[in-house]
C-alpha positions as CSV (number, residue, x, y, z in Angstrom):
1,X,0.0,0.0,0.0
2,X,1.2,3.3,-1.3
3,X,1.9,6.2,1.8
4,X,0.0,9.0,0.9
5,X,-0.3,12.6,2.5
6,X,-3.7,13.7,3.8
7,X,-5.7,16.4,5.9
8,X,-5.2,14.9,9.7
9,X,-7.8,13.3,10.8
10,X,-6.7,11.8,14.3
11,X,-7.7,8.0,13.2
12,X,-5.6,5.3,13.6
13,X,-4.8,5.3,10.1
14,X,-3.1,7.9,10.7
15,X,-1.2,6.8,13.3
16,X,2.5,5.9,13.4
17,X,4.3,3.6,16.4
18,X,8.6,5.1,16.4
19,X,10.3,2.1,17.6
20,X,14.0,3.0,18.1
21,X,17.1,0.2,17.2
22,X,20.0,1.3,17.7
23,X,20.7,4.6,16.1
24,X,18.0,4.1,13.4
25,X,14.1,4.3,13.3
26,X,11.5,2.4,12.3
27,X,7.9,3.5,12.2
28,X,5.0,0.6,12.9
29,X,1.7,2.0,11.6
30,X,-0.8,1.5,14.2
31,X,-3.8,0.3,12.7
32,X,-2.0,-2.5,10.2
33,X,1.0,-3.4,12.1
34,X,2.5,-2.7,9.0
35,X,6.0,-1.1,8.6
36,X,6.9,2.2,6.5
37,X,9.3,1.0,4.0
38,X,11.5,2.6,0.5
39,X,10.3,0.9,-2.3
40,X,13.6,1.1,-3.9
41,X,17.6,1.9,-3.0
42,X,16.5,6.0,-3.5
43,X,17.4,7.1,-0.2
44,X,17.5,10.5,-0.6
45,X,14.9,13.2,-0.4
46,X,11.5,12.1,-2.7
47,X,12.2,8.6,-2.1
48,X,9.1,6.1,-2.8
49,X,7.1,4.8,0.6
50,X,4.7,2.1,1.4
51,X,3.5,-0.6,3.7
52,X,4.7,-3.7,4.3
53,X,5.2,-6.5,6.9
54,X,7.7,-5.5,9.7
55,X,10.9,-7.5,8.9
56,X,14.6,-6.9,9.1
57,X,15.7,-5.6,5.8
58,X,17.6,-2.1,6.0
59,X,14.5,-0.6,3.9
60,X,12.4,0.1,7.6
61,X,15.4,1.7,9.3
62,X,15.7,5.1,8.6
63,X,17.8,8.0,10.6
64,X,17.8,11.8,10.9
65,X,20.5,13.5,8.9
66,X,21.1,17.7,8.9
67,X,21.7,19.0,5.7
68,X,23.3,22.2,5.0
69,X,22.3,24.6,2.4
């Protein structure tokens, strides 16, 4: 399932779990157990999301990076 933006709406589909490991993230939406993962090896800004099973590939683990302009 594609991750798309929308007007907030407080429902669990909505809703986003931030499990830390380690020194990355991985966010566990709350109303499919599903994980928020990059669809391909883009990992730079306007990279492709969707849902998927929570697993261990390196696609659910994300970190914050500064960038400077």
């Amino acid at each position: 399932m594609a991750i798309q933006q929308y007007t907030c709406n407080s429902g669990n589909n909505q809703r986003w779990e931030v499990q830390t490991v380690g020194h990355t993230y991985r966010f566990r939406k709350m109303g499919s157990g599903k994980c928020l993962m990059i669809t391909s090896a883009w990992s730079k800004s306007g990279a492709h999301l969707r849902q998927s099973t929570c697993g261990s590939t390196t696609a659910q683990y994300f970190r914050f990076e500064s960038e400077i302009y």
